[in-house]
C-alpha positions as protocol buffer text, in pm:
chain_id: "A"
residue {
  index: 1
  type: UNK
  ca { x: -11 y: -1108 z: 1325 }
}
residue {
  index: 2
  type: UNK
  ca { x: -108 y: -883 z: 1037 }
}
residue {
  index: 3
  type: UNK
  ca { x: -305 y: -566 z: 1072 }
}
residue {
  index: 4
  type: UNK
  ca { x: -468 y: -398 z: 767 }
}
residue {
  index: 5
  type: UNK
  ca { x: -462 y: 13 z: 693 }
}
residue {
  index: 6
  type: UNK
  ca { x: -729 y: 131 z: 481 }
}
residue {
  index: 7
  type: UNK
  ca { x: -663 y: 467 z: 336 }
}
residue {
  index: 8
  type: UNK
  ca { x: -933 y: 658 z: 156 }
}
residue {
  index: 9
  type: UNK
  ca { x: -785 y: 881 z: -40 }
}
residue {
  index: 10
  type: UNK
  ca { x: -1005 y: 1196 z: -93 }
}
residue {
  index: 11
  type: UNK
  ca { x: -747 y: 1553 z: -31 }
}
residue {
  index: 12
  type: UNK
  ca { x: -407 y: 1366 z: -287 }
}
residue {
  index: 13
  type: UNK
  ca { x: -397 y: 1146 z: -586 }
}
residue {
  index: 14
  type: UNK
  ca { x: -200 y: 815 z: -527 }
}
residue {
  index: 15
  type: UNK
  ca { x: 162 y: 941 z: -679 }
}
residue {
  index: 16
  type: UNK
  ca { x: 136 y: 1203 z: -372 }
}
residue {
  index: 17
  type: UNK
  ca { x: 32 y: 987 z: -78 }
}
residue {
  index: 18
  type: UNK
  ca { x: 243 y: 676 z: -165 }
}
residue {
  index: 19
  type: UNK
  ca { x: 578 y: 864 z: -163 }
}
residue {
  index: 20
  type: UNK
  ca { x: 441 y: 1029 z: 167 }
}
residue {
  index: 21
  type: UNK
  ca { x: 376 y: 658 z: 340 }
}
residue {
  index: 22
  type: UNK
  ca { x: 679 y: 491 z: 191 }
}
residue {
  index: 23
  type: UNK
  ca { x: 903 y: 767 z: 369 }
}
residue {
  index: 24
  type: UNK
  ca { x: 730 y: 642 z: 693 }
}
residue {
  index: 25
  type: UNK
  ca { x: 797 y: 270 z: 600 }
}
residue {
  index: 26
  type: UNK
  ca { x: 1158 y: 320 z: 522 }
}
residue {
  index: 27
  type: UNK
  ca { x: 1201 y: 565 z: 843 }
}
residue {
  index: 28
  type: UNK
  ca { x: 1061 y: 220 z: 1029 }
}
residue {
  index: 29
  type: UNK
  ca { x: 1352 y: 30 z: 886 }
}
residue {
  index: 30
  type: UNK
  ca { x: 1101 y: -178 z: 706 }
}
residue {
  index: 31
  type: UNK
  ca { x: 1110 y: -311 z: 367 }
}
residue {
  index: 32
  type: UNK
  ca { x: 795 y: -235 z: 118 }
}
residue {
  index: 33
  type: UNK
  ca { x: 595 y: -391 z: -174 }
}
residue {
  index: 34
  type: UNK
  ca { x: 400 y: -196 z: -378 }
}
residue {
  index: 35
  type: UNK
  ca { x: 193 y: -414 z: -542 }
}
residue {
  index: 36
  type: UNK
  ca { x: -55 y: -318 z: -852 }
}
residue {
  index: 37
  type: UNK
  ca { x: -220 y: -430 z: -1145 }
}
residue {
  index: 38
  type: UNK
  ca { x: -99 y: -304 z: -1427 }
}
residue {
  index: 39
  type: UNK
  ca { x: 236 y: -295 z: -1512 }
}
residue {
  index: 40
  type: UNK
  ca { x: 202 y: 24 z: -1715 }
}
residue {
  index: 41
  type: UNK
  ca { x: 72 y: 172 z: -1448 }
}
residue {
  index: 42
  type: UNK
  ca { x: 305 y: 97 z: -1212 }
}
residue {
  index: 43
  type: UNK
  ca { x: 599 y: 211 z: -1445 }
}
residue {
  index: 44
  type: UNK
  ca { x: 428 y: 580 z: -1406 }
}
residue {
  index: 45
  type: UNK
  ca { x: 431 y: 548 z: -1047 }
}
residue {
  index: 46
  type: UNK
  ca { x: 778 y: 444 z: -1074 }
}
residue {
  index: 47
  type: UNK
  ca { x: 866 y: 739 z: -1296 }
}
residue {
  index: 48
  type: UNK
  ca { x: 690 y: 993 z: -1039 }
}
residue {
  index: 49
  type: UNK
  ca { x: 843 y: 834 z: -759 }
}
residue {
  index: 50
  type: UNK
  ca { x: 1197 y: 897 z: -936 }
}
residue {
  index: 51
  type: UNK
  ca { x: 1073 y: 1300 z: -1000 }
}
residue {
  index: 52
  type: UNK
  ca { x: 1005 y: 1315 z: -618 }
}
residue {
  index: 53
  type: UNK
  ca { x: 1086 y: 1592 z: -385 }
}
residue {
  index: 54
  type: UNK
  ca { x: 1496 y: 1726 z: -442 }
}
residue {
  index: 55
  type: UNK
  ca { x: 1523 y: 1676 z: -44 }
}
residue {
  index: 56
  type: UNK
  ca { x: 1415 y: 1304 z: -44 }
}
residue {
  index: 57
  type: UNK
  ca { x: 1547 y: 1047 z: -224 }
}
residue {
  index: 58
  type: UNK
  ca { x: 1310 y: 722 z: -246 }
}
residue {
  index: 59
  type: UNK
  ca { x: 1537 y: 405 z: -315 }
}
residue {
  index: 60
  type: UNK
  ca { x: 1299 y: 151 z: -520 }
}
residue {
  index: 61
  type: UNK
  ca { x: 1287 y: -76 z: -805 }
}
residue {
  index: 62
  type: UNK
  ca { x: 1042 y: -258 z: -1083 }
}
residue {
  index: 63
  type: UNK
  ca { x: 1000 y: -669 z: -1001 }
}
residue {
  index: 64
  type: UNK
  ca { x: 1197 y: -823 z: -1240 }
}
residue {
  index: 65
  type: UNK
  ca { x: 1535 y: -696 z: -1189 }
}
residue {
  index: 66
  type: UNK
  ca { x: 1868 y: -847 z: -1104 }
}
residue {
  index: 67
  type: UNK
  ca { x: 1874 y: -664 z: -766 }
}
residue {
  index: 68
  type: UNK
  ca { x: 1459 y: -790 z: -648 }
}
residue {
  index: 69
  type: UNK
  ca { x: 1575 y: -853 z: -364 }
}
residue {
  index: 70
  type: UNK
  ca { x: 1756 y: -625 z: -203 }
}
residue {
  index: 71
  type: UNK
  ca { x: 1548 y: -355 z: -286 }
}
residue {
  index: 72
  type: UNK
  ca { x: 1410 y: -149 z: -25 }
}
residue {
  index: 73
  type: UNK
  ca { x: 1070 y: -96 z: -193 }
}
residue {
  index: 74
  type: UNK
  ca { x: 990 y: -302 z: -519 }
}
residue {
  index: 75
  type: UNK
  ca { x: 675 y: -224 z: -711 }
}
residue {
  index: 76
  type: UNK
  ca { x: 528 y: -547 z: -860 }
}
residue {
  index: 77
  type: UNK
  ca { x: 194 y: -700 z: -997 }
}
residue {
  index: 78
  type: UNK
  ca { x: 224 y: -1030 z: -882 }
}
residue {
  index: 79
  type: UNK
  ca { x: 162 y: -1227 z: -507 }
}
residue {
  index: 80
  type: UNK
  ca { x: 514 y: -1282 z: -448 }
}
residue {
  index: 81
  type: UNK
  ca { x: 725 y: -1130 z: -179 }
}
residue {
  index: 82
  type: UNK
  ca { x: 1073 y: -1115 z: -378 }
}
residue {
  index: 83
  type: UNK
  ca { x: 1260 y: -840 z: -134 }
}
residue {
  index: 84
  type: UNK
  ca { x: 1095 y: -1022 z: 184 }
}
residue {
  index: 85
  type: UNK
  ca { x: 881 y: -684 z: 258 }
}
residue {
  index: 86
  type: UNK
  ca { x: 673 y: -625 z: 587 }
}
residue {
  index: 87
  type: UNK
  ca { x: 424 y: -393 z: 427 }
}
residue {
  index: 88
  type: UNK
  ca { x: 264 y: -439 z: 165 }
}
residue {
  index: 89
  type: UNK
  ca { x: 106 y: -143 z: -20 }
}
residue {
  index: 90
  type: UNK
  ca { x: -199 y: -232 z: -235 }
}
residue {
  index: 91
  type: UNK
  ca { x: -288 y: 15 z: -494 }
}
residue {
  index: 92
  type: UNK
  ca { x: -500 y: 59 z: -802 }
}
residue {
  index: 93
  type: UNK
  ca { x: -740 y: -209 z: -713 }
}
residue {
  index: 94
  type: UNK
  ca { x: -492 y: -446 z: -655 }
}
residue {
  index: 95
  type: UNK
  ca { x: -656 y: -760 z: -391 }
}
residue {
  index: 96
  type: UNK
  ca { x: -514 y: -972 z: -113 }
}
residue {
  index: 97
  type: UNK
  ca { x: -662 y: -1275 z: 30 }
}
residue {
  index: 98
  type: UNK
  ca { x: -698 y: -1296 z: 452 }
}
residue {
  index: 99
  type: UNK
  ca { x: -376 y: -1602 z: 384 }
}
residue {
  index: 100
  type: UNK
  ca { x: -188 y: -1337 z: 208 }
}
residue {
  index: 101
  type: UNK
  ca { x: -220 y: -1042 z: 429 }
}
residue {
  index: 102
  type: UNK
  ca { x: -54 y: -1269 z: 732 }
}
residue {
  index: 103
  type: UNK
  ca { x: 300 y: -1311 z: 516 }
}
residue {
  index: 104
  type: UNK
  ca { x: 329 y: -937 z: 615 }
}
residue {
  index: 105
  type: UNK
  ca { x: 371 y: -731 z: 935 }
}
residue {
  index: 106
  type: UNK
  ca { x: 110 y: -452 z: 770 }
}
residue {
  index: 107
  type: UNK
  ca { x: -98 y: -425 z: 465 }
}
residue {
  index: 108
  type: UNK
  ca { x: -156 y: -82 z: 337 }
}
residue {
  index: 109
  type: UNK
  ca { x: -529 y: -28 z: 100 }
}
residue {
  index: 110
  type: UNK
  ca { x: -518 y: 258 z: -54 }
}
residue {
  index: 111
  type: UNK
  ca { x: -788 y: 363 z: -288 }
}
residue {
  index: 112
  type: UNK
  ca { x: -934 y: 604 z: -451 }
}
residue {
  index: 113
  type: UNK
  ca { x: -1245 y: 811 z: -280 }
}
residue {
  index: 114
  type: UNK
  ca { x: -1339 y: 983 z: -558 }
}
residue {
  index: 115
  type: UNK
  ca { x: -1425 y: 629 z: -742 }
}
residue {
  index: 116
  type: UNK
  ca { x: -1724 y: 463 z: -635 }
}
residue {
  index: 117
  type: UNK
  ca { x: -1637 y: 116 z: -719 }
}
residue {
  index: 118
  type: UNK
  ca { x: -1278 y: 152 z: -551 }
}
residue {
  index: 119
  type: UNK
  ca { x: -1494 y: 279 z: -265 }
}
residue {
  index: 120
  type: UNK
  ca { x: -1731 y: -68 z: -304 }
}
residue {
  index: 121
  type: UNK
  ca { x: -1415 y: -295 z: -328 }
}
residue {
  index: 122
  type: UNK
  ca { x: -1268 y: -122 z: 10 }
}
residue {
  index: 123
  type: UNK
  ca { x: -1560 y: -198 z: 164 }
}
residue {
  index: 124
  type: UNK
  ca { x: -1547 y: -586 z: 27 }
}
residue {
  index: 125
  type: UNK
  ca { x: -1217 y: -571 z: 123 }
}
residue {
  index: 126
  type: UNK
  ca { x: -1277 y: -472 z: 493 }
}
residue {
  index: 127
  type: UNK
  ca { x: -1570 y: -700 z: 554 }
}
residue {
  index: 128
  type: UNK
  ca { x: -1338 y: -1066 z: 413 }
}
residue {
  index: 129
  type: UNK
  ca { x: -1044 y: -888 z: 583 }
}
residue {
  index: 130
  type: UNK
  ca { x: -1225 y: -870 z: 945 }
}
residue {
  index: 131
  type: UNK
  ca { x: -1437 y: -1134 z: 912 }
}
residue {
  index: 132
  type: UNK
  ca { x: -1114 y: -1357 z: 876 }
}
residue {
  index: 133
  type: UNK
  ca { x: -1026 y: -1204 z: 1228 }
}
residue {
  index: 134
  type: UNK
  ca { x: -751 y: -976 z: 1067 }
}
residue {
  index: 135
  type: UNK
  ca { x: -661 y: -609 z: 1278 }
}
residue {
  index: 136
  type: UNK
  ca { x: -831 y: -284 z: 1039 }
}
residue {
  index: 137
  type: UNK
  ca { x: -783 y: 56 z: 1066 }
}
residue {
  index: 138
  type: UNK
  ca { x: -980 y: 302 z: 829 }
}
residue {
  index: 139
  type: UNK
  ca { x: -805 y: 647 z: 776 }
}
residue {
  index: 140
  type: UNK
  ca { x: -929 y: 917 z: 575 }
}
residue {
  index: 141
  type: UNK
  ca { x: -768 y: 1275 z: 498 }
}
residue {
  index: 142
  type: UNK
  ca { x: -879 y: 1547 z: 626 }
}
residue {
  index: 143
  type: UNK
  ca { x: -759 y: 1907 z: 629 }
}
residue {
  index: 144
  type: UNK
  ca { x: -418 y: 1780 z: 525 }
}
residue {
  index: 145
  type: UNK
  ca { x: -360 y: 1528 z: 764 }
}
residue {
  index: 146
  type: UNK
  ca { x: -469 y: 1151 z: 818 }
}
residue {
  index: 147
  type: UNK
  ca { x: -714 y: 1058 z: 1039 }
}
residue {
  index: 148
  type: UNK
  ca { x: -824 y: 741 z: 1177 }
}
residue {
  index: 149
  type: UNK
  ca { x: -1230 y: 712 z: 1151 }
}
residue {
  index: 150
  type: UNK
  ca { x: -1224 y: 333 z: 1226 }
}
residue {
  index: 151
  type: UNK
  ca { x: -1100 y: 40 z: 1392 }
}
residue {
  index: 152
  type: UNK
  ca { x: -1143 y: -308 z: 1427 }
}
residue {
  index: 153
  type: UNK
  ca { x: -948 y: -556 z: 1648 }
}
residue {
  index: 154
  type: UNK
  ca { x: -802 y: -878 z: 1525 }
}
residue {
  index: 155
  type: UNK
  ca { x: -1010 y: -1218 z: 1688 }
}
């Protein structure tokens, strides 16, 4: 059963907090899609992510390569699951239906706090997501540190 993370980015911009959670995916063992909407976009996440830290290396790839799916984390705009990811990391707007956020063990929102109408779609988001009986959890940062404000139980 899926469960759905919110996180309401306010303290980081995106390149810094997606690095931070897909260290904690790949620490899990799990595999990760990052999925956006613009594939410009997502080539300047993929650049940052390849200028990360010196003491952590970040093994990913662009969707349309030879090696899709054996990637460990794959950044893609489409709905398919091409490296057979658990989580699923939605960013720059990017939407999931409730049938789409049960091919994955978690779905990760992250969006913006500082944009109003990313701040509007969460909240769409949350309200189809948990109406459809899916698990939530809203975090928000806070003095550094993530902290869950929310929560909402599948059924």
């Amino acid at each position: 059963m899926a469960e759905v993370f919110f996180y309401h980015l306010t303290r980081s911009p995106l390149q810094q907090a997606l690095p931070e959670l897909l260290d904690r995916v790949l620490a899990r063992g799990w595999r990760a899609l990052v999925r956006g909407v613009d594939q410009g976009r997502l080539r300047w996440l993929d650049d940052m992510l390849w200028q990360g830290r010196d003491d952590a290396f970040l093994p990913h790839g662009m969707a349309g390569g030879d090696h899709d799916a054996v990637q460990p984390v794959l950044l893609a705009t489409g709905v398919e699951n091409p490296n057979k990811a658990e989580i699923l990391l939605l960013v720059d707007g990017a939407e999931i239906t409730p049938e789409q956020a049960q091919e994955y063990t978690r779905v990760c929102l992250m969006f913006d706090g500082n944009d109003p109408d990313a701040v509007q779609a969460a909240r769409r988001d949350w309200k189809a997501l948990t109406d459809a009986g899916i698990a939530a959890q809203y975090w928000a940062q806070e003095d550094g540190s993530w902290v869950k404000k929310a929560e909402k139980s599948a059924g």
